[in-house]
N, CA and C of each residue as an Amber inpcrd file, in Angstrom:
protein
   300
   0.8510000  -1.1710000   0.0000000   0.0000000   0.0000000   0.0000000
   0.8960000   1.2330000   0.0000000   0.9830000   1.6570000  -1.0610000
   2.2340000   2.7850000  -1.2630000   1.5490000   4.0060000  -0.9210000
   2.4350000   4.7270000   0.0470000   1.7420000   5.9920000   0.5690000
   2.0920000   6.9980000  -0.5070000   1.8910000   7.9330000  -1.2710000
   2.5110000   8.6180000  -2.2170000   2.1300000  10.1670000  -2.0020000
   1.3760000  10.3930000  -0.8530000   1.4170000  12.2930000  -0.7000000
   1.1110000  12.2240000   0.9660000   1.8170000  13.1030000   1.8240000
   0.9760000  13.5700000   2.7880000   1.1840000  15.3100000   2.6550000
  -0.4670000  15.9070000   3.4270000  -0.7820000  17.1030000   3.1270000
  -1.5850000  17.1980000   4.3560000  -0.7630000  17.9610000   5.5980000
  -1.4560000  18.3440000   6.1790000  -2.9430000  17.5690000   7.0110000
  -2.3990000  16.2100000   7.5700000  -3.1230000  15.1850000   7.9940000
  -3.9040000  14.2330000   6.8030000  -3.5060000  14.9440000   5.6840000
  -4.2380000  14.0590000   4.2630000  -3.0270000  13.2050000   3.7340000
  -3.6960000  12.1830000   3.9120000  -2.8120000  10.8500000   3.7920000
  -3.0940000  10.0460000   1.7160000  -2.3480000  10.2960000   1.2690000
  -2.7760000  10.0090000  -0.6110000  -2.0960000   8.7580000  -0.4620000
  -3.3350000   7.2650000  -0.9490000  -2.5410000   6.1850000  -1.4890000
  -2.7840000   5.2560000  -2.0960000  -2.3920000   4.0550000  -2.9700000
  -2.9970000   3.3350000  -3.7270000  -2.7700000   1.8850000  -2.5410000
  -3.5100000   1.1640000  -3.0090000  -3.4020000  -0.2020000  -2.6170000
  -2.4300000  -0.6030000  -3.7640000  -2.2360000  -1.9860000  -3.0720000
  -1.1980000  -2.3080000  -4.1190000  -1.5190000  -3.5960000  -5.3840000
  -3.1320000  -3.5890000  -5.4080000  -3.7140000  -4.5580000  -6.1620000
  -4.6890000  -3.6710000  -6.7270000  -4.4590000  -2.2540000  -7.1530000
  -5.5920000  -1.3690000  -7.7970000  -5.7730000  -1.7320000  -9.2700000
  -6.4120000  -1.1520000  -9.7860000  -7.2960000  -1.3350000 -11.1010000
  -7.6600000   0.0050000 -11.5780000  -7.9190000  -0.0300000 -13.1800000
  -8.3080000   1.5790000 -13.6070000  -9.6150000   1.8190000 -13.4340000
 -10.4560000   2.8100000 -13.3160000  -9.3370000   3.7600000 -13.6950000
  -8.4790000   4.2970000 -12.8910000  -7.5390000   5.1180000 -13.1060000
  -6.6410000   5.6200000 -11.9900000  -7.1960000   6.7560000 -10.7890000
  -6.6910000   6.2910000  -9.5810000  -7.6140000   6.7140000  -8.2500000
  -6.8220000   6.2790000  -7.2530000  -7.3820000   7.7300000  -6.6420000
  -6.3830000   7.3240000  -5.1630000  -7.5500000   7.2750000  -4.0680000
  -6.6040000   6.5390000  -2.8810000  -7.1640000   6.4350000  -1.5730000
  -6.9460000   7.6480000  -1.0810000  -7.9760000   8.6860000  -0.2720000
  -7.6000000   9.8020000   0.5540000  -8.1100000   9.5530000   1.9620000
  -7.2860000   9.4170000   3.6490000  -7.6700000   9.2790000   4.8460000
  -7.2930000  10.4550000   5.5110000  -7.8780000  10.9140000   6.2980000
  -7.6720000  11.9320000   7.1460000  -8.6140000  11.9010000   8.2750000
  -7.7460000  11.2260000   9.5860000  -8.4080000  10.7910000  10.3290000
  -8.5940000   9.6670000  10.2550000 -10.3550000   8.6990000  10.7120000
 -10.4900000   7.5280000  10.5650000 -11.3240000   7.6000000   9.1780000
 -11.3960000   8.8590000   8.3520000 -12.4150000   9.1840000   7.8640000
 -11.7340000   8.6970000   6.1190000 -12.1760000   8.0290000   5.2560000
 -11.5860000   7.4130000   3.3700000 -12.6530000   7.5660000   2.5590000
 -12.1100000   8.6000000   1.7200000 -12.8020000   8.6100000   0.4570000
 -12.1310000   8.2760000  -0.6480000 -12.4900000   7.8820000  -2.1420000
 -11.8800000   7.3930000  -3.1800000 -12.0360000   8.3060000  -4.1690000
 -11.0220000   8.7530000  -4.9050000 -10.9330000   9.7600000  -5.7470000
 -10.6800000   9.4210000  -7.4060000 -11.4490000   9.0290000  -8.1920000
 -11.0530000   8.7340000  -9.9750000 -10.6270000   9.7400000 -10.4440000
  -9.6590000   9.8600000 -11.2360000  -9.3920000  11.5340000 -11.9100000
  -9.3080000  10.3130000 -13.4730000 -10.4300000  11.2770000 -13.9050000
 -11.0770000  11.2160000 -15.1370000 -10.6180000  11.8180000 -16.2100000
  -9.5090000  11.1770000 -17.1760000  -8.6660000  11.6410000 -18.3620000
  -8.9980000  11.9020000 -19.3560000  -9.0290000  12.6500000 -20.4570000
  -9.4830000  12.6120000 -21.9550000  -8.0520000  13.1900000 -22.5300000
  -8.1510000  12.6410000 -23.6330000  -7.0950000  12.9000000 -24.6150000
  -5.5720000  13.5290000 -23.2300000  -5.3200000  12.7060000 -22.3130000
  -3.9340000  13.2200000 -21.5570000  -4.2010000  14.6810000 -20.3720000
  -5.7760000  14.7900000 -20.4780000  -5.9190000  15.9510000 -19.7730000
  -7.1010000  15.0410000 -18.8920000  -6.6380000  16.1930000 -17.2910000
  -8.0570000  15.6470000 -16.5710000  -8.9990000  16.4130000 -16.2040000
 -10.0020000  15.5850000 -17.0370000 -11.6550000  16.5070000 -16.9860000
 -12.3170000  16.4650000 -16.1050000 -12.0730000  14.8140000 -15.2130000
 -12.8380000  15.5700000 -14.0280000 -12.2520000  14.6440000 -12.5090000
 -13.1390000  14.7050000 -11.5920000 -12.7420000  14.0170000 -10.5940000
 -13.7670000  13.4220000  -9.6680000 -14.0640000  12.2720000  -9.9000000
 -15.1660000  11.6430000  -8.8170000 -14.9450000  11.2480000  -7.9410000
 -15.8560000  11.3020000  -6.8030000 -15.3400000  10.8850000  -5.2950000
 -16.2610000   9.7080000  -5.2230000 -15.5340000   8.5010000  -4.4820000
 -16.2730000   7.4520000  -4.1970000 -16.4950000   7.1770000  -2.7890000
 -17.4420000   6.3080000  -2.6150000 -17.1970000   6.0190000  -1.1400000
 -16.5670000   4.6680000  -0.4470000 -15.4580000   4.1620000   0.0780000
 -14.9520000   2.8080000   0.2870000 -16.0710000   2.2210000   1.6310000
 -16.1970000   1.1030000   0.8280000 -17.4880000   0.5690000   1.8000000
 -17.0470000  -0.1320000   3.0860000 -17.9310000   0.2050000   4.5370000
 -17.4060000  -0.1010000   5.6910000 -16.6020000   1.2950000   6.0710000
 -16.0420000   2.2140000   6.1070000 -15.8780000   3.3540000   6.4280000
 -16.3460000   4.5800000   5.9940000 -16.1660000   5.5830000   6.8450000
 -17.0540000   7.0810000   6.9260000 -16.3650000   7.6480000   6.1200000
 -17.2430000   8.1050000   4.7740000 -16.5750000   9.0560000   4.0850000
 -16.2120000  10.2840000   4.8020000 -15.0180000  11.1280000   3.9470000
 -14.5400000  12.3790000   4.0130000 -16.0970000  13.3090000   4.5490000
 -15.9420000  14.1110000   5.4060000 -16.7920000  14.8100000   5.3940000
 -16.5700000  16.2300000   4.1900000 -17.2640000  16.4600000   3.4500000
 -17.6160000  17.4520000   2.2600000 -16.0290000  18.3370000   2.2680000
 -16.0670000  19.6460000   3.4240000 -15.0960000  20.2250000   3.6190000
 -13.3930000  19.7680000   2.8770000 -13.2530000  18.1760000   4.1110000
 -12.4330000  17.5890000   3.5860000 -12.4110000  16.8840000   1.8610000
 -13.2300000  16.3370000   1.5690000 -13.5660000  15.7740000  -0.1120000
 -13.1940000  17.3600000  -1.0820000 -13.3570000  18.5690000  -0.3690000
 -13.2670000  19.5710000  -1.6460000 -11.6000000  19.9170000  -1.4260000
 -11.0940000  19.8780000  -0.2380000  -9.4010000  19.7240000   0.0760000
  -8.6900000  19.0450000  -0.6990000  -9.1400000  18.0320000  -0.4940000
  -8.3930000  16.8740000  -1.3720000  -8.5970000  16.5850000  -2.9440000
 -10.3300000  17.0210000  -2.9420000  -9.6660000  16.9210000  -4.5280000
  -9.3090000  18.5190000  -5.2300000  -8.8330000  19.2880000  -4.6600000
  -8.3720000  20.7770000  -4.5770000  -6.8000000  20.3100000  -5.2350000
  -6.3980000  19.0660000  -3.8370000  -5.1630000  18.8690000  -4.3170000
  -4.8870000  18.1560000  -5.2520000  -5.7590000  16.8840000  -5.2750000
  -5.1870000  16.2570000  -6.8080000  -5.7030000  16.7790000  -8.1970000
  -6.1580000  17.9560000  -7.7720000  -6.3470000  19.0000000  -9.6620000
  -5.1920000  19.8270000  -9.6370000  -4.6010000  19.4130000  -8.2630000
  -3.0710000  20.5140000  -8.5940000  -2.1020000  19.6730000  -8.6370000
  -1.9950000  18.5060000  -7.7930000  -1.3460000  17.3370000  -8.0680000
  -1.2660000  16.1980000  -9.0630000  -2.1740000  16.5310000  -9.7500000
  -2.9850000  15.1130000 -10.8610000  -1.7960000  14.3240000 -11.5190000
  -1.0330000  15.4620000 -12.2260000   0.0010000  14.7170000 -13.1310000
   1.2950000  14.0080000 -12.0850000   1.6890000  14.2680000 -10.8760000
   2.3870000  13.9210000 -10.0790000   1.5590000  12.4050000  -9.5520000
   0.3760000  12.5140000  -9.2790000  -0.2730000  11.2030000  -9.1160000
  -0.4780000  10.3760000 -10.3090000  -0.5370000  10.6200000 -11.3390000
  -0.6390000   9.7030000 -12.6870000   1.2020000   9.1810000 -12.5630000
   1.9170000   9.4210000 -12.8820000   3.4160000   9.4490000 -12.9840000
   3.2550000   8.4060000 -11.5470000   2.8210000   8.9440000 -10.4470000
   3.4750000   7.9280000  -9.5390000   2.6530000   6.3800000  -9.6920000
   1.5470000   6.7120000 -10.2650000   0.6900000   5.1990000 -10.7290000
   1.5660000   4.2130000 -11.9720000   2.1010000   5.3430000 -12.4470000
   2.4870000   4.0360000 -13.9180000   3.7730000   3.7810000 -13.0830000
   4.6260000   5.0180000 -12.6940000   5.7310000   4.1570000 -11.7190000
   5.2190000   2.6310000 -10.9280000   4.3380000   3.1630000 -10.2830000
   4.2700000   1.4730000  -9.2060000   3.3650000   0.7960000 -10.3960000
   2.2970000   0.6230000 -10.5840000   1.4310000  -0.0370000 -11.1430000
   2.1230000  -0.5210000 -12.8400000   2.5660000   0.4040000 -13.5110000
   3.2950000  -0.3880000 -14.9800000   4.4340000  -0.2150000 -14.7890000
   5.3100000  -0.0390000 -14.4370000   6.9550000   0.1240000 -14.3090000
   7.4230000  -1.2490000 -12.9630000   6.3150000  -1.1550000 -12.0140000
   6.5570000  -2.2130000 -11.1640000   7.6750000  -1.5120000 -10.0500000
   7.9290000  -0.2520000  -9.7490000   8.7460000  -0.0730000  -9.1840000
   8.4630000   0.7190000  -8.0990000   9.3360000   1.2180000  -6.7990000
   8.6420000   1.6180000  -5.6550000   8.3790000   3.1440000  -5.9230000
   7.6210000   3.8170000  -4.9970000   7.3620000   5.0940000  -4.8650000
   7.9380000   5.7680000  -3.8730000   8.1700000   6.9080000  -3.8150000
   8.3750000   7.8330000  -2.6410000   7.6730000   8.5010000  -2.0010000
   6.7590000   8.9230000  -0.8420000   5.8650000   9.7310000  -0.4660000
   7.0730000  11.0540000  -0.8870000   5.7400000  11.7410000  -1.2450000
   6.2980000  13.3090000  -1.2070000   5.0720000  14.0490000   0.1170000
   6.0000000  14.8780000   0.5220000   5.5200000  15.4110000   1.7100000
   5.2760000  17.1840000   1.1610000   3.7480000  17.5470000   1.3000000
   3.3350000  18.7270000   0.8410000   3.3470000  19.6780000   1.9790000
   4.3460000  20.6750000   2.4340000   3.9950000  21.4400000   3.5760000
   3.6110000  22.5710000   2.8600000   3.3180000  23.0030000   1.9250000
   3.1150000  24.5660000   1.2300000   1.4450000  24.2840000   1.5010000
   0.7630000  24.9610000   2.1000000  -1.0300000  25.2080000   1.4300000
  -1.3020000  25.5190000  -0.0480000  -1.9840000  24.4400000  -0.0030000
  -2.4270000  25.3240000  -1.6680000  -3.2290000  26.9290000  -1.9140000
């Protein structure tokens, strides 16, 4: 389960048996929501939030944080997916102390 962002108690990560489309895990707290960032032609159009079943989604506040960050992060999270997921190789958390 590769951790690949923390932001300010927001924890970004994939499992390590994920599937497309490409999406991250977001926890903060005891609280996980699931995030798709939705590609067309190499650009991302949009971003859906899911809910992982058996835990409390993000409350709203938090869900507009996070996906705040991966429309600023997106291409740093695609890159770190084909790294682990098609390249097969490890990741690095990157640690975000700047606010967006």
């Amino acid at each position: 389960m590769p951790k690949i962002f923390e932001y300010f108690g927001f924890i970004f990560y994939f499992y390590s048996n994920e599937h497309e489309p490409v999406h991250v895990h977001v926890i903060h707290g005891d609280q996980e929501s699931i995030f798709d960032l939705i590609m067309l032609d190499g650009e991302l159009t949009e971003v859906n939030v899911r809910v992982k079943k058996g835990v409390e989604p993000l409350p709203e506040k938090d869900q507009r944080t996070a996906e705040a960050f991966i429309k600023k992060y997106h291409k740093n999270i695609i890159d770190k997916w084909v790294k682990f997921f098609v390249m097969k190789q490890r990741v690095r958390t990157t640690i975000i102390r700047k606010k967006l």
